[in-house]
C-alpha positions in Angstrom: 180.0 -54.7 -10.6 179.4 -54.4 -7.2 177.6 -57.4 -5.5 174.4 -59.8 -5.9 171.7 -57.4 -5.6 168.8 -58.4 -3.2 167.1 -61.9 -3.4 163.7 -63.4 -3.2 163.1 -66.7 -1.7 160.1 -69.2 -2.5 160.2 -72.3 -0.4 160.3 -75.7 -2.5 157.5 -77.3 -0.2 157.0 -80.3 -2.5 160.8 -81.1 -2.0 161.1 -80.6 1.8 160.7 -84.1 2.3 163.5 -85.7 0.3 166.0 -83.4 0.4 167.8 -80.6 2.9 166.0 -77.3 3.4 166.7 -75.4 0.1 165.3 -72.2 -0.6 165.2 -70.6 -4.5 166.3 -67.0 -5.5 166.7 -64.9 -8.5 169.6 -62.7 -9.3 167.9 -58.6 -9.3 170.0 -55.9 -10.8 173.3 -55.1 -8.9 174.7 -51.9 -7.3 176.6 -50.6 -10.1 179.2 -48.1 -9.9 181.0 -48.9 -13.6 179.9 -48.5 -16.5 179.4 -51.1 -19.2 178.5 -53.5 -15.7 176.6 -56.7 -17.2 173.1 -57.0 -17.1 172.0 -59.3 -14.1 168.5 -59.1 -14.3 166.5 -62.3 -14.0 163.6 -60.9 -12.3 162.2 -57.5 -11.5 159.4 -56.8 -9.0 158.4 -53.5 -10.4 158.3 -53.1 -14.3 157.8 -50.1 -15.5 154.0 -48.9 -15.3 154.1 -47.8 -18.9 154.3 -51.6 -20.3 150.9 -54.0 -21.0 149.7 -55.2 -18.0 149.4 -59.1 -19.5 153.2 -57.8 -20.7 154.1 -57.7 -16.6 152.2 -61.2 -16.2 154.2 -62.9 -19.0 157.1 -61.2 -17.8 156.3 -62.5 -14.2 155.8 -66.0 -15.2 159.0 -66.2 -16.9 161.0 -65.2 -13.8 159.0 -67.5 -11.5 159.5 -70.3 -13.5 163.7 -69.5 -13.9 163.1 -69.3 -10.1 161.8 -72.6 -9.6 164.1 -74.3 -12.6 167.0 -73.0 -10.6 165.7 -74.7 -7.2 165.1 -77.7 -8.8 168.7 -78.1 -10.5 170.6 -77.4 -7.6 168.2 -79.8 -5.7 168.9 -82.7 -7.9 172.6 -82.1 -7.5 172.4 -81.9 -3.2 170.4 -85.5 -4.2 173.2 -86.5 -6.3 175.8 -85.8 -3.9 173.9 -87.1 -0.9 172.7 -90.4 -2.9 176.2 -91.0 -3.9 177.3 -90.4 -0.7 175.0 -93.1 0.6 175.4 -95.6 -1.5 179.4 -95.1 -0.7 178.2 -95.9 2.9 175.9 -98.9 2.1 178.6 -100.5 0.0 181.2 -100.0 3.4 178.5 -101.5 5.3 178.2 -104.6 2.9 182.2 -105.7 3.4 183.2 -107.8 6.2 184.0 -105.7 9.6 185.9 -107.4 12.5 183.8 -108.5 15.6 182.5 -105.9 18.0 183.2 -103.5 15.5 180.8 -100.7 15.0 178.8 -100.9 11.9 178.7 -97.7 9.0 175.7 -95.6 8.9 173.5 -96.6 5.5 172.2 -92.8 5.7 173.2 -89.5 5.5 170.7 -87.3 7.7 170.0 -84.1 5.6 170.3 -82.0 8.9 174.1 -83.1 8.9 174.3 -83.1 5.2 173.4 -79.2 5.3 176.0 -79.0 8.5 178.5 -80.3 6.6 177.8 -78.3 3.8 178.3 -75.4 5.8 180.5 -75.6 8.1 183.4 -73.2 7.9 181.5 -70.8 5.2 181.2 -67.2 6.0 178.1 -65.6 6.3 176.4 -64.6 3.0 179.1 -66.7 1.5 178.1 -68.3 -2.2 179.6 -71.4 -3.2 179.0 -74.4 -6.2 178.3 -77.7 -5.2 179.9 -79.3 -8.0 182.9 -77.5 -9.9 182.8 -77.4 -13.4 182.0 -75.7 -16.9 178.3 -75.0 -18.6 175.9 -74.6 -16.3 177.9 -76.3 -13.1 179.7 -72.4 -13.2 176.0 -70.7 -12.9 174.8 -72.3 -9.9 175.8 -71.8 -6.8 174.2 -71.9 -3.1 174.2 -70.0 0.2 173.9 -71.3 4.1 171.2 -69.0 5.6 169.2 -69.6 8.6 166.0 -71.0 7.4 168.2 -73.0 5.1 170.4 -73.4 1.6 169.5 -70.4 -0.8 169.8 -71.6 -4.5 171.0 -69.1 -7.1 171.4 -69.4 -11.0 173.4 -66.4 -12.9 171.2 -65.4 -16.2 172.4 -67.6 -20.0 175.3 -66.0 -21.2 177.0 -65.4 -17.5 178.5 -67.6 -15.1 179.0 -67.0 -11.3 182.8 -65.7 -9.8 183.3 -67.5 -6.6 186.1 -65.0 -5.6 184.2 -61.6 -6.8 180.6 -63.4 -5.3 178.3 -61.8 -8.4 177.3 -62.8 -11.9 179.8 -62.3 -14.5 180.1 -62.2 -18.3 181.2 -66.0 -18.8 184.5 -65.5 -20.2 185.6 -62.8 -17.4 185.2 -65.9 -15.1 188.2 -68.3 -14.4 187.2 -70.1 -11.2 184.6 -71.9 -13.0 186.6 -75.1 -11.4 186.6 -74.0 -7.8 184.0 -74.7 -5.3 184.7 -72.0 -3.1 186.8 -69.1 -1.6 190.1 -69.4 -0.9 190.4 -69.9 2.9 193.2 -67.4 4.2 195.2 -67.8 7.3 194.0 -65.3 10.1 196.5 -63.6 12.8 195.5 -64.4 16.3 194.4 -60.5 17.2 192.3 -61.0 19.9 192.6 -63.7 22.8 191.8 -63.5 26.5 195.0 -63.4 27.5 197.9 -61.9 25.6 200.0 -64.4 23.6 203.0 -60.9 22.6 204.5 -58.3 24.7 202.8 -54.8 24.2 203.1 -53.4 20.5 203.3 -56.7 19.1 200.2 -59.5 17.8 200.5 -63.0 16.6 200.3 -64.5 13.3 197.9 -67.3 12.3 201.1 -69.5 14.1 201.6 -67.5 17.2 204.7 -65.9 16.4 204.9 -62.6 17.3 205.8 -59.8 15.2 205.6 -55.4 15.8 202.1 -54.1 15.2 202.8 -51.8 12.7 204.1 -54.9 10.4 200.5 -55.5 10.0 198.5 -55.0 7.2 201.0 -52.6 5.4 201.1 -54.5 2.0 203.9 -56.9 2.5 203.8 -60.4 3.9 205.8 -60.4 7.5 204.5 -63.6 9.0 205.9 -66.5 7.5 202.3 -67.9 6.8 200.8 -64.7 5.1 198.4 -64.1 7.9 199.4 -60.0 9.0 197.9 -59.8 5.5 195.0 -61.3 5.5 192.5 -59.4 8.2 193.1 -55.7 6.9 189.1 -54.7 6.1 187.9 -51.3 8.2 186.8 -53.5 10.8 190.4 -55.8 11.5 193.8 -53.7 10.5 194.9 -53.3 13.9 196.5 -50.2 12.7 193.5 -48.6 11.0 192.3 -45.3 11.5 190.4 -44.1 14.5 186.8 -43.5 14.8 186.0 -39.5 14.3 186.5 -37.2 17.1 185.1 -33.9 16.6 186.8 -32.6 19.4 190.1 -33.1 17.3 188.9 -32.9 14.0 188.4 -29.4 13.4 187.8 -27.2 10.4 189.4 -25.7 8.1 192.0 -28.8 7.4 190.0 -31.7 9.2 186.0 -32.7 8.7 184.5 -35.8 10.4 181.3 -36.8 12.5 179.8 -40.1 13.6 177.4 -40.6 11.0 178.6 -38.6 8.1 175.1 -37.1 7.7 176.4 -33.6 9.5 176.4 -29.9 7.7 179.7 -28.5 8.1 179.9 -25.7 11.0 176.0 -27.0 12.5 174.7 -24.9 10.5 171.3 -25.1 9.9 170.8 -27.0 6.6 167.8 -24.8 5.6 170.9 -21.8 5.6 173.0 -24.0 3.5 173.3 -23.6 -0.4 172.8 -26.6 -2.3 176.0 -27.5 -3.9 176.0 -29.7 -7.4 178.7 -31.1 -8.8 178.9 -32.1 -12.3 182.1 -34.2 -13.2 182.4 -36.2 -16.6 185.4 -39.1 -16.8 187.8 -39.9 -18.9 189.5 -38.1 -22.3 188.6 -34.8 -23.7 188.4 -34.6 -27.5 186.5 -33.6 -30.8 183.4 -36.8 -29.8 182.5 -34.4 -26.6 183.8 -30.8 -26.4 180.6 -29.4 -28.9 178.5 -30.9 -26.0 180.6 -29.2 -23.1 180.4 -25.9 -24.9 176.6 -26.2 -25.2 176.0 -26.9 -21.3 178.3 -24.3 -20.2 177.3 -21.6 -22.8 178.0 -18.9 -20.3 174.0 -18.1 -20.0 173.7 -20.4 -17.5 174.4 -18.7 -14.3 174.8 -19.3 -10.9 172.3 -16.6 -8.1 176.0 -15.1 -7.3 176.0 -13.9 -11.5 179.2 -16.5 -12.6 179.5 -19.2 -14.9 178.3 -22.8 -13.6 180.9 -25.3 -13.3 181.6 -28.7 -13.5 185.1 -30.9 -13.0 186.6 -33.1 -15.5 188.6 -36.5 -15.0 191.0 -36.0 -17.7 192.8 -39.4 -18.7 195.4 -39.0 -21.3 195.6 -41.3 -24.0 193.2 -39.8 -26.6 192.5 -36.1 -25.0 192.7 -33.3 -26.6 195.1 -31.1 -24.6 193.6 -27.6 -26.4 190.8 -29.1 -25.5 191.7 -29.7 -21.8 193.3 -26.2 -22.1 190.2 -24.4 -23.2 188.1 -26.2 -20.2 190.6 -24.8 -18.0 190.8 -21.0 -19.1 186.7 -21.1 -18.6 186.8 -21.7 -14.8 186.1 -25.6 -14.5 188.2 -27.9 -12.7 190.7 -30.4 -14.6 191.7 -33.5 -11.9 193.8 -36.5 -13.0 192.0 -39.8 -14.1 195.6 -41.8 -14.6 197.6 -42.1 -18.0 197.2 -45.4 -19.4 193.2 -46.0 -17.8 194.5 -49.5 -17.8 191.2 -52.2 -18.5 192.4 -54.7 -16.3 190.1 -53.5 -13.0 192.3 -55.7 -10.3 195.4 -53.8 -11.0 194.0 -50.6 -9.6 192.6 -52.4 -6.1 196.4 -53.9 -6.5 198.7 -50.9 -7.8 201.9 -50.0 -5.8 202.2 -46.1 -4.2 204.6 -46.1 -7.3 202.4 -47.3 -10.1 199.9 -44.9 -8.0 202.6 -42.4 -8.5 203.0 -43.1 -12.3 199.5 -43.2 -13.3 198.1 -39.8 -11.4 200.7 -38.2 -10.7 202.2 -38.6 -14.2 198.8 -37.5 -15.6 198.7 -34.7 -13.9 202.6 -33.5 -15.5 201.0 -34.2 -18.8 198.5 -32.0 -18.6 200.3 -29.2 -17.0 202.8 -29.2 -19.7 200.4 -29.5 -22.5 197.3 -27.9 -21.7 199.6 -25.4 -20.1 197.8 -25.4 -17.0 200.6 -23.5 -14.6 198.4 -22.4 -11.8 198.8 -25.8 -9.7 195.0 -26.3 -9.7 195.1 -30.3 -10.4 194.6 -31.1 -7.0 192.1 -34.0 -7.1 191.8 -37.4 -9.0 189.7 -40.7 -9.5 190.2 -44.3 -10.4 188.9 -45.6 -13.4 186.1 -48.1 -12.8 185.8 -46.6 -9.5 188.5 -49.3 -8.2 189.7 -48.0 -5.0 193.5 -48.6 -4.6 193.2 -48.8 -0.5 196.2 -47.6 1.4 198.6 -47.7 -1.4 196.6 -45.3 -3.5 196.1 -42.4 -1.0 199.8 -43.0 0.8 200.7 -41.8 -3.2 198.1 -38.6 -3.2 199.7 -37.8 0.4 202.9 -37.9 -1.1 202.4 -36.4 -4.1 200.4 -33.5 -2.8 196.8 -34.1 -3.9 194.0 -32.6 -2.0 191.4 -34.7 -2.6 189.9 -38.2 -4.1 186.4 -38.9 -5.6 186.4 -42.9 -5.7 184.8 -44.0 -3.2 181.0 -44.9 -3.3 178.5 -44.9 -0.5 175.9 -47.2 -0.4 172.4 -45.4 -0.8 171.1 -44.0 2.3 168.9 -40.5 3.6 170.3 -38.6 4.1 173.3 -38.2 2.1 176.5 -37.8 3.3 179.0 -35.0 3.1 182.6 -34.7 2.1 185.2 -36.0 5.2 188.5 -36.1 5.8 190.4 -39.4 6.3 192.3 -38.3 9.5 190.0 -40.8 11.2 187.8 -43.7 9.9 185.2 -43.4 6.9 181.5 -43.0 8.3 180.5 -45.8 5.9 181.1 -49.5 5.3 183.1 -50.2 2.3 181.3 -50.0 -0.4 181.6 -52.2 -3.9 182.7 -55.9 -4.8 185.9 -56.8 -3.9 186.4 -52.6 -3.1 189.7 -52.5 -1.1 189.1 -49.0 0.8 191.6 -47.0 2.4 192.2 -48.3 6.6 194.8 -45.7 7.9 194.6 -42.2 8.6 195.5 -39.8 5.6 195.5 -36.4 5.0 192.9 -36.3 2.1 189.6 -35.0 1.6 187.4 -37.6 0.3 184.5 -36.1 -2.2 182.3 -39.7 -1.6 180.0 -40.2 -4.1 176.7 -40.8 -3.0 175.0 -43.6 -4.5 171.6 -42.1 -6.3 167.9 -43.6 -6.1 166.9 -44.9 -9.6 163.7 -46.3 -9.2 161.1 -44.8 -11.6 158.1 -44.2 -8.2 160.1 -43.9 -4.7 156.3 -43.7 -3.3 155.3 -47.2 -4.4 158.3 -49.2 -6.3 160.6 -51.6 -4.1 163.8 -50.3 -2.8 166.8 -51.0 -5.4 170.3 -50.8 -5.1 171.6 -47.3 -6.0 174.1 -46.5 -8.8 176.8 -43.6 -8.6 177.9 -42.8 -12.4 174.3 -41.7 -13.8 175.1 -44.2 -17.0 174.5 -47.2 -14.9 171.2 -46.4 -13.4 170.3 -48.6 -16.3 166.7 -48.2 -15.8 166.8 -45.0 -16.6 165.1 -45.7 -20.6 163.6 -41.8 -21.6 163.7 -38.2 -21.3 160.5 -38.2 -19.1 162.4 -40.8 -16.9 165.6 -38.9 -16.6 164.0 -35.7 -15.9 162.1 -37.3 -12.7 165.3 -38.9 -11.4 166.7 -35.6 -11.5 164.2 -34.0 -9.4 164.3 -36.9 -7.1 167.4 -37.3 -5.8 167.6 -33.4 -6.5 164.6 -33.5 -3.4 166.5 -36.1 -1.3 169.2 -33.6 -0.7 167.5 -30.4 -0.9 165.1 -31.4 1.8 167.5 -33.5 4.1 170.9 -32.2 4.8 171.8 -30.5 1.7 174.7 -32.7 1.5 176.2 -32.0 -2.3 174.3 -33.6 -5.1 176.8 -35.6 -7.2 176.1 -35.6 -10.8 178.6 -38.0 -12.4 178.4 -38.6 -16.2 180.5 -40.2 -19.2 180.1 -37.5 -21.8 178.9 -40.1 -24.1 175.8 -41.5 -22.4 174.3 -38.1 -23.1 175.7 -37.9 -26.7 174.7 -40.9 -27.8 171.0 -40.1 -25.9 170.4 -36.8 -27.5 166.7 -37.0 -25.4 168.8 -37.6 -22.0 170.6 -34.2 -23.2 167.8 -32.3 -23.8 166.1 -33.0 -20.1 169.4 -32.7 -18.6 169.8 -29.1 -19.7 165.9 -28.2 -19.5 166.2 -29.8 -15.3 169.5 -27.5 -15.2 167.7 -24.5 -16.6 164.9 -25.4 -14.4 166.2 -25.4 -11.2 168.7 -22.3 -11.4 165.3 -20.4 -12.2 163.5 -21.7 -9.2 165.9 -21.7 -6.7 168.0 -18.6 -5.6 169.9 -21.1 -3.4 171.5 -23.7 -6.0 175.1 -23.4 -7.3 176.6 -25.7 -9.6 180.4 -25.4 -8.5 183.8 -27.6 -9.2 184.9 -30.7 -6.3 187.4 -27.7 -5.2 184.9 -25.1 -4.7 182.6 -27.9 -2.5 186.1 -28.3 0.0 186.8 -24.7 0.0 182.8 -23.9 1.6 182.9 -27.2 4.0 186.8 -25.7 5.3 184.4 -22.0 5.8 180.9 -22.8 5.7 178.6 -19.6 4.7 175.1 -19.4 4.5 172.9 -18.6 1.2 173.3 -15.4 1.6 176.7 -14.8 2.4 177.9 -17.2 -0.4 176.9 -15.2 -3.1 179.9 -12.7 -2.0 182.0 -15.6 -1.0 185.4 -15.0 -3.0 186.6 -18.7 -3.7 183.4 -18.9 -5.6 183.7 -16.0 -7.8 187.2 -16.6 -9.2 187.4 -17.4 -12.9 183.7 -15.9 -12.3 182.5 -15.6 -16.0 186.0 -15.4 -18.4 185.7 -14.0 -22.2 187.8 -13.6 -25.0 189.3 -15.7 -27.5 190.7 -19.4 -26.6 194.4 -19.8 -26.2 194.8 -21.2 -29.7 192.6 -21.6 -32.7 194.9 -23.8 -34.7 196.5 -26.6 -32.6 199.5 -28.7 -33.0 198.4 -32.3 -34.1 201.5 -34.6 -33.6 201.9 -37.6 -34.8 203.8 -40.1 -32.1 205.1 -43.0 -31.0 206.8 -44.1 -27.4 208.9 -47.1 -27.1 206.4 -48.2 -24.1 203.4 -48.9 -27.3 205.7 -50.4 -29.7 203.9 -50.9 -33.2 201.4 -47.5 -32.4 201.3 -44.2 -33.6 199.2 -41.8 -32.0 198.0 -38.4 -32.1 198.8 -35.3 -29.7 196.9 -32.2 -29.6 198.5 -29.3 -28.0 198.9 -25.3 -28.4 202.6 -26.1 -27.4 205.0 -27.5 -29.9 205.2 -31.2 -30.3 207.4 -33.4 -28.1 209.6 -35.9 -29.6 207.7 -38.8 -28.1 204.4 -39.4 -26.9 204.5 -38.9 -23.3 203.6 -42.2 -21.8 204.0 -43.8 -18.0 207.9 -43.7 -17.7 208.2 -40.5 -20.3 205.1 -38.1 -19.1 207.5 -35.1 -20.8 207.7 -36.5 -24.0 211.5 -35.9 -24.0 212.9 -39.1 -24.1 213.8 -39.8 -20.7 212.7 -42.8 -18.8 
């Protein structure tokens, strides 16, 4: 879950005289980029044309009145507070005072009642007016300029002060804080210098070397080198894109993000799709990979489509994985254990980093016997981004490229970059900790796609990057036009590449979504001569050499593994029954054409063999 989604406000007029200026809004569906994300919704503005108009009304009513209910409770607790808060200052005024001494005010003005409420919050900054459990832990209130902006998280969720968005109520432990934790700030920019060049202050004034700065471990003795280290503060983050020094093949950059590789015109570039699906591979999804790439479906230069797969380990089938493999389609790394707790990944060390991708990635080289060193590329589960930490481990360990990190929606789309210099786009996602310093890694952004149901008349929404959280998306019918859609917004713009990223799941368990899937596949490979569905590698390898639409179809990074035959690499695979002293009490199974190891490989043991 990404953040609060837009808000509506709807001025209490009949209050305005009793109380400060408080404004009312309800929750609307968030940016999601995980699946399984809550549902937030306490009001939408467009319901879907296909429901009973007095349907709508009802509907309407309902999320007016939860709009006004939740205006009015957070109203009579800013009474509460200010009454009590009063009567404390008519009781001091009651006791004896000395002479000449200055009586206590018997009022609290709302005007300084809202100051004080506000004063030291940060803009856009949520926070409770009274701590507590039950409904104390659903409201909450923002300082805007025409006043406080009242919230109330849906039954059944409560509000998380540190992630600033509606949770499921037990995910939520700060039910008993009012606010965000204040952190100490370094002193990085005064008029005159307080260090000696190639050093900045801590929150104290001491001075320490710049580089000690935001590089994951506490140098100031109050914390603060670590606590201003966003895209816009680490003193030491990467610099803005200079073309003039970012050149192609190993380095791609511009100012906006928006530009097609080589200036080429975009009406001369071939619209690239890429099809991923996360996590394992096994007997639930592989009859549904071998019906979408049946080897009919070709691309205009005569080879197989292709898609990439996010393999994570536990559960996969590595003959599986191996099969995948000999048919042309990428295999990236998607970590070992796919661990459920989402703040270890914005948290994780360069050496958990190093244990969870790179270990994935031995694991399926020795098992799926993948020998040609084609795992080059990897992404997080629940699209955490692991900021410096995460891509210092894919320098080191030799990775080409990442595909975490989400980009708002925007037109046009942007296009694959290099993170030499600084990412074109804010960081995107709640409580996303993005990568600051320079790295040599490509970065395969996914672009967030437009899910409402009529871009022509419907309100904008926030977009949604994996396709199974565009949770509006309800039919066939309404999965076919979001296709063509965001299909159009590239197509027509800057033919950036069109991300397609699933959960194989989503479309097994919607057998409709499956059928327009492959029907809009089908669809556009017969009406455009100019369309390719290629692997995250294949997209690098045309941005490093861009070629036009017709010079790709002879373009030789694209035609290898073009359209493979024969039998798969074993029709009877080794299923081995394991255990590993890092899951004590569980057996589990292993799939592999190889022989069986005597463990199962696991984050200290990725052979199998025994040795931590």
């Amino acid at each position: 879950m990404e953040s609060i989604g837009s808000s509506i406000s709807l001025e209490a007029k009949d209050m305005r005289a009793s109380a400060p200026r408080l404004q009312s809004a309800a929750v609307l569906e968030p940016e999601c980029t995980v699946p399984n994300t809550p549902a937030l919704l306490a009001v939408i503005l467009s319901p879907k044309q296909s429901i009973h108009s007095a349907v709508i009304m009802k509907f309407l009513w309902t999320s007016l009145f939860t709009v006004f209910l939740a205006s009015v409770l957070v109203e009579a607790q800013i009474n509460q507070i200010r009454n009590a808060q009063n009567a404390a200052a008519n009781n001091a005024a009651r006791r004896p005072v000395e002479a000449n001494a200055t009586p206590a005010p018997t009022i609290v003005d709302d005007d300084s009642f809202e100051k004080e409420l506000c004063k030291a919050k940060e803009a856009g900054e949520w926070f409770r007016l009274q701590a507590g459990e039950g409904d104390n832990c659903r409201d909450v209130i923002q300082c805007t300029s025409s006043g406080l902006q009242a919230i109330r998280c849906p039954a059944g969720l409560a509000f998380d002060i540190e992630k600033q968005t509606c949770d499921w109520k037990e995910q939520v432990k700060n039910c008993l804080i009012k606010e965000k934790v204040r952190k100490l700030r370094p002193i990085l920019s005064t008029d005159e210098p307080l260090c000696q060049e190639g050093m900045l202050a801590c929150h104290d004034g001491t001075c320490i070397e710049r580089s000690l700065f935001c590089n994951g471990v506490p140098d100031c003795t109050d914390g603060s080198d670590e606590n201003s280290c966003d895209l816009s503060n680490d003193p030491n983050r990467a610099p803005a894109c200079d073309p003039a020094v970012c050149l192609l093949p190993d380095c791609f950059c511009s100012e906006t993000g928006t530009e097609v590789p080589g200036k080429l015109d975009a009406k001369q570039v071939p619209q690239m799709i890429m099809v991923t699906f996360d996590d394992a591979i096994n007997n639930n999804n592989v009859e549904l990979y071998r019906d979408m790439f049946n080897g009919v479906r070709k691309n205009p230069n005569g080879c197989d489509i292709k898609a990439t797969f996010f393999v994570s380990h536990k559960y996969s089938n590595y003959s599986g994985v191996q099969e995948i493999h000999r048919k042309g389609h990428e295999i990236a790394a998607h970590s070992i254990t796919h661990n459920d707790d989402e703040s270890f990944w914005s948290t994780a060390s360069v050496d958990d980093w190093a244990k969870e991708m790179a270990g994935a990635r031995l694991i399926i080289d020795k098992f799926a016997n993948i020998t040609d060193n084609s795992i080059v590329g990897m992404r997080a589960p629940y699209l955490r981004v692991g900021g410096n930490n995460q891509f210092t481990m894919m320098e080191e360990q030799a990775f080409l490229y990442d595909s975490t990190i989400t980009a708002p929606l925007q037109n046009p789309p942007l296009w694959p970059y290099t993170l030499y210099f600084r990412m074109p786009h804010r960081c995107h996602g709640n409580l996303q900790k993005c990568p600051t310093r320079s790295h040599a890694v490509w970065e395969l952004v996914m672009n967030e796609l437009d899910r409402r149901e009529d871009p022509t008349f419907d309100e904008d929404l926030p977009g949604c990057a994996m396709i199974d959280s565009c949770s509006n998306i309800l039919s066939g019918e309404q999965f076919y036009a979001f296709l063509n859609h965001n299909f159009d917004r590239h197509y027509t713009q800057n033919r950036a590449p069109l991300g397609l990223f699933f959960h194989a799941a989503w479309l097994k368990n919607n057998p409709e979504f499956m059928d327009a899937f492959l029907f809009w596949m089908d669809e556009i490979l017969a009406k455009h001569s100019d369309v390719y569905f290629v692997t995250m590698t294949q997209v690098i390898q045309w941005v490093q050499n861009p070629q036009t639409s017709s010079e790709v179809k002879n373009f030789e990074p694209w035609k290898e593994k073009c359209s493979p035959v024969g039998p798969s690499a074993c029709a009877v695979p080794n299923s081995c029954a394991l255990t590993t002293k890092e899951l004590p009490g569980e057996t589990l199974r292993l799939h592999t054409c190889n022989r069986c190891p005597p463990n199962y490989p696991w984050l200290n043991d990725p052979s199998g063999d025994g040795f931590f």
